[in-house]
N, C-alpha and C positions, 0 to 999 in steps of 0.2 A: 504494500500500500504506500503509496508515494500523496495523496493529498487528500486529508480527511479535513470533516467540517465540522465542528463541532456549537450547537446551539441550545439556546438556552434560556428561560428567564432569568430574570434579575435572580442575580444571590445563590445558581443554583449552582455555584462552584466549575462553571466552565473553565476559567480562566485557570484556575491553581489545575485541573484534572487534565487540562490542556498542556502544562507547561510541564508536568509530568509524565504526560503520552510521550510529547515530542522528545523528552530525554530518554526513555525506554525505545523509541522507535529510530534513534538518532536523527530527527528531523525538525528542523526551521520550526520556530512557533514565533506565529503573529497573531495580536489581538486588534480587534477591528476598536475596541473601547481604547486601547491605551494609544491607537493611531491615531484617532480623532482628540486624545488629549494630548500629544506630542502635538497635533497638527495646530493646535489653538492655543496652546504654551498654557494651558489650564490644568491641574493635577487631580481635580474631580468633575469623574465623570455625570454625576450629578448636579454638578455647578454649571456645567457644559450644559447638558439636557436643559436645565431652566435658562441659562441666557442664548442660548438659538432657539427656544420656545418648539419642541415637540416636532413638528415638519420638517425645519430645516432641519432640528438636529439629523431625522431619519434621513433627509436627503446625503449631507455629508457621510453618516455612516454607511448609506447604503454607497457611495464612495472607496473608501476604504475597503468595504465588503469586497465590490468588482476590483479594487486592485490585486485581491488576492491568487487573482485571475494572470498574473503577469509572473508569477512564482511556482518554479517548476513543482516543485514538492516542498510541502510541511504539513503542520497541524495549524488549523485557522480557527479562532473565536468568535463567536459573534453573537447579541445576542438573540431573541427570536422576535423585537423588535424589528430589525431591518427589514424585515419580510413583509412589515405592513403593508410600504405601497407593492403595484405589481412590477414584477422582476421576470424578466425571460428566462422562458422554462430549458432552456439551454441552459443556464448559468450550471443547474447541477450537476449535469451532465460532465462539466469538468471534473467531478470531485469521485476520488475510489470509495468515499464513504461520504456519508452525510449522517450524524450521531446525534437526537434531541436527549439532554440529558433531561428528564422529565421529573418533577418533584409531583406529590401527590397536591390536592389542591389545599390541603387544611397545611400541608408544609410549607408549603409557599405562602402563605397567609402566613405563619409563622415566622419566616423567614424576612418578611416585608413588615408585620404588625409595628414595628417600634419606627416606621417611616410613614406616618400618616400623612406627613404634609407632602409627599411625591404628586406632583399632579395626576397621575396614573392612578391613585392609589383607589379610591373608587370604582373603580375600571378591571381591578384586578381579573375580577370570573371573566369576564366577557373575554380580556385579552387571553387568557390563560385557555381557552378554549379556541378562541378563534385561531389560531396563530399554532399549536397542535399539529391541523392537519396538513402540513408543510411538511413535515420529517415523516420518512419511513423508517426510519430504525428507531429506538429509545432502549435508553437505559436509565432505570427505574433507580433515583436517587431516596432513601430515606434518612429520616433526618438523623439517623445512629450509625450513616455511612460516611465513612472517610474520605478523603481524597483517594488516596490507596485502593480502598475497595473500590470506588466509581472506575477508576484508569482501571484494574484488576476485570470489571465487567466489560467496559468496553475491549479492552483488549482481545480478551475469550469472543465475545461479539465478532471481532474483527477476523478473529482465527477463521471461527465458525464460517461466516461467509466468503472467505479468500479459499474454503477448500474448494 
Protein backbone atom coordinates (compact mmCIF):
# COMPACT_ATOMS: atom_id res chain seq x y z
CA UNK A 1 0.00 0.00 0.00
CA UNK A 2 1.67 3.04 -1.05
CA UNK A 3 -1.32 5.97 -0.31
CA UNK A 4 -3.80 5.56 2.37
CA UNK A 5 -6.48 8.04 3.60
CA UNK A 6 -7.32 8.21 6.56
CA UNK A 7 -10.69 10.23 7.84
CA UNK A 8 -12.38 11.23 10.60
CA UNK A 9 -14.34 13.46 12.99
CA UNK A 10 -13.17 15.83 15.14
CA UNK A 11 -11.14 14.38 18.03
CA UNK A 12 -11.34 10.81 16.62
CA UNK A 13 -7.52 10.41 16.93
CA UNK A 14 -6.77 10.55 13.05
CA UNK A 15 -3.86 12.54 13.20
CA UNK A 16 -1.78 10.65 16.34
CA UNK A 17 -3.09 6.93 14.54
CA UNK A 18 -1.97 8.48 11.28
CA UNK A 19 1.60 9.41 12.34
CA UNK A 20 1.81 6.08 13.69
CA UNK A 21 0.61 4.18 10.59
CA UNK A 22 3.12 6.14 8.60
CA UNK A 23 6.17 5.07 10.84
CA UNK A 24 5.01 1.20 10.99
CA UNK A 25 4.49 1.43 7.16
CA UNK A 26 7.62 3.78 6.48
CA UNK A 27 5.72 6.25 4.66
CA UNK A 28 5.26 10.31 4.38
CA UNK A 29 2.57 11.57 6.70
CA UNK A 30 0.71 14.75 5.95
CA UNK A 31 -2.13 16.21 7.69
CA UNK A 32 -4.43 18.34 5.65
CA UNK A 33 -5.29 20.33 9.45
CA UNK A 34 -1.60 21.03 10.27
CA UNK A 35 -1.30 22.32 6.22
CA UNK A 36 -3.93 24.70 6.52
CA UNK A 37 -2.38 25.96 9.90
CA UNK A 38 1.20 26.06 8.49
CA UNK A 39 -0.55 27.68 5.55
CA UNK A 40 -2.04 30.65 7.78
CA UNK A 41 0.91 30.80 10.39
CA UNK A 42 -2.07 30.06 12.98
CA UNK A 43 -1.32 27.03 15.53
CA UNK A 44 -5.13 26.40 16.17
CA UNK A 45 -6.99 24.61 14.15
CA UNK A 46 -9.86 25.88 15.69
CA UNK A 47 -8.84 29.54 15.65
CA UNK A 48 -8.52 28.96 11.87
CA UNK A 49 -12.14 27.27 11.55
CA UNK A 50 -13.64 30.46 13.40
CA UNK A 51 -11.75 33.20 11.42
CA UNK A 52 -12.28 31.92 7.71
CA UNK A 53 -16.00 31.35 9.13
CA UNK A 54 -16.81 27.51 8.11
CA UNK A 55 -16.97 27.61 3.97
CA UNK A 56 -13.99 29.14 3.25
CA UNK A 57 -12.26 27.26 5.89
CA UNK A 58 -13.72 23.93 3.82
CA UNK A 59 -12.61 25.48 0.66
CA UNK A 60 -8.90 25.87 1.67
CA UNK A 61 -8.98 22.54 3.29
CA UNK A 62 -10.40 20.94 0.65
CA UNK A 63 -7.02 22.53 -0.97
CA UNK A 64 -4.67 20.89 0.96
CA UNK A 65 -6.94 17.73 0.66
CA UNK A 66 -6.24 17.75 -3.52
CA UNK A 67 -2.61 18.42 -2.84
CA UNK A 68 -2.21 15.29 -1.45
CA UNK A 69 -2.96 14.38 -4.88
CA UNK A 70 0.67 15.44 -6.15
CA UNK A 71 2.46 12.88 -3.49
CA UNK A 72 3.43 9.62 -4.62
CA UNK A 73 2.96 7.64 -1.44
CA UNK A 74 2.00 8.26 2.39
CA UNK A 75 -0.47 8.25 4.81
CA UNK A 76 -2.83 11.42 4.59
CA UNK A 77 -5.29 13.10 7.31
CA UNK A 78 -8.17 14.71 6.87
CA UNK A 79 -10.93 15.30 8.56
CA UNK A 80 -14.56 14.11 7.32
CA UNK A 81 -15.36 17.61 7.16
CA UNK A 82 -13.61 18.35 3.79
CA UNK A 83 -16.11 16.12 2.12
CA UNK A 84 -18.95 18.58 2.77
CA UNK A 85 -18.85 20.22 -0.59
CA UNK A 86 -18.84 17.81 -3.74
CA UNK A 87 -15.45 16.53 -4.68
CA UNK A 88 -14.84 14.36 -7.82
CA UNK A 89 -15.41 10.82 -7.51
CA UNK A 90 -12.13 10.20 -9.05
CA UNK A 91 -10.35 11.81 -6.37
CA UNK A 92 -10.56 8.31 -4.43
CA UNK A 93 -9.67 6.49 -6.99
CA UNK A 94 -6.02 7.63 -6.32
CA UNK A 95 -5.98 6.39 -2.83
CA UNK A 96 -4.91 2.04 -2.19
CA UNK A 97 -7.08 2.63 0.82
CA UNK A 98 -9.58 5.04 2.18
CA UNK A 99 -9.98 4.34 6.24
CA UNK A 100 -13.07 6.27 8.21
CA UNK A 101 -11.95 5.90 11.70
CA UNK A 102 -15.55 5.90 13.03
CA UNK A 103 -16.23 6.73 16.84
CA UNK A 104 -19.76 5.49 18.12
CA UNK A 105 -22.00 8.58 18.34
CA UNK A 106 -22.51 8.94 22.30
CA UNK A 107 -18.26 8.81 21.93
CA UNK A 108 -18.18 11.41 19.94
CA UNK A 109 -20.48 13.51 21.86
CA UNK A 110 -18.19 12.68 24.46
CA UNK A 111 -15.21 13.48 22.83
CA UNK A 112 -16.66 17.08 21.71
CA UNK A 113 -19.10 17.77 25.04
CA UNK A 114 -16.43 20.03 26.84
CA UNK A 115 -16.45 22.24 23.33
CA UNK A 116 -19.85 23.70 23.26
CA UNK A 117 -19.03 26.88 21.84
CA UNK A 118 -17.75 25.11 18.39
CA UNK A 119 -20.04 26.52 15.84
CA UNK A 120 -20.75 22.99 14.62
CA UNK A 121 -21.57 21.85 17.91
CA UNK A 122 -25.39 21.76 17.44
CA UNK A 123 -24.97 20.16 14.32
CA UNK A 124 -23.11 17.21 15.76
CA UNK A 125 -25.89 14.16 14.65
CA UNK A 126 -26.71 15.41 11.59
CA UNK A 127 -22.81 15.88 10.43
CA UNK A 128 -22.00 12.65 12.01
CA UNK A 129 -24.33 10.84 9.94
CA UNK A 130 -24.39 12.74 6.87
CA UNK A 131 -20.66 12.75 6.06
CA UNK A 132 -20.45 8.54 7.18
CA UNK A 133 -21.55 7.46 3.83
CA UNK A 134 -18.37 8.79 2.04
CA UNK A 135 -15.99 5.96 3.55
CA UNK A 136 -16.01 2.28 2.72
CA UNK A 137 -13.95 0.94 5.03
CA UNK A 138 -14.04 1.91 9.06
CA UNK A 139 -12.47 1.01 11.85
CA UNK A 140 -14.58 1.10 14.93
CA UNK A 141 -12.80 3.44 17.49
CA UNK A 142 -13.96 3.01 21.37
CA UNK A 143 -13.35 5.27 23.67
CA UNK A 144 -10.92 2.55 25.90
CA UNK A 145 -8.92 2.24 22.60
CA UNK A 146 -5.42 3.54 22.14
CA UNK A 147 -3.75 4.87 19.50
CA UNK A 148 -1.88 1.53 19.24
CA UNK A 149 -4.83 -0.59 19.20
CA UNK A 150 -6.76 1.87 16.38
CA UNK A 151 -3.16 1.75 13.89
CA UNK A 152 -3.20 -2.26 15.24
CA UNK A 153 -6.89 -2.55 13.50
CA UNK A 154 -6.23 -0.60 10.67
CA UNK A 155 -3.28 -2.36 9.86
CA UNK A 156 -4.97 -6.15 10.06
CA UNK A 157 -7.65 -4.05 7.92
CA UNK A 158 -5.11 -3.32 5.44
CA UNK A 159 -3.49 -6.83 5.49
CA UNK A 160 -6.83 -8.20 5.07
CA UNK A 161 -7.76 -6.44 1.94
CA UNK A 162 -4.09 -6.39 0.04
CA UNK A 163 -4.49 -10.40 0.03
Amino acid sequence: MKRILLCGQKKSGKSAVGRQLSSKLDLQFLDSDELLCQAYQEPSIRKLFMQLQGALFRKEERQHVLSFLKVDSGVFTTGAGAFDLPIDPNFFSHFDAIVHIKTSLPFYHELNDSDTSFPLYDQLDALYHRREQFFTHEVHRKPSDSVEITTHAILTLLKKEHR
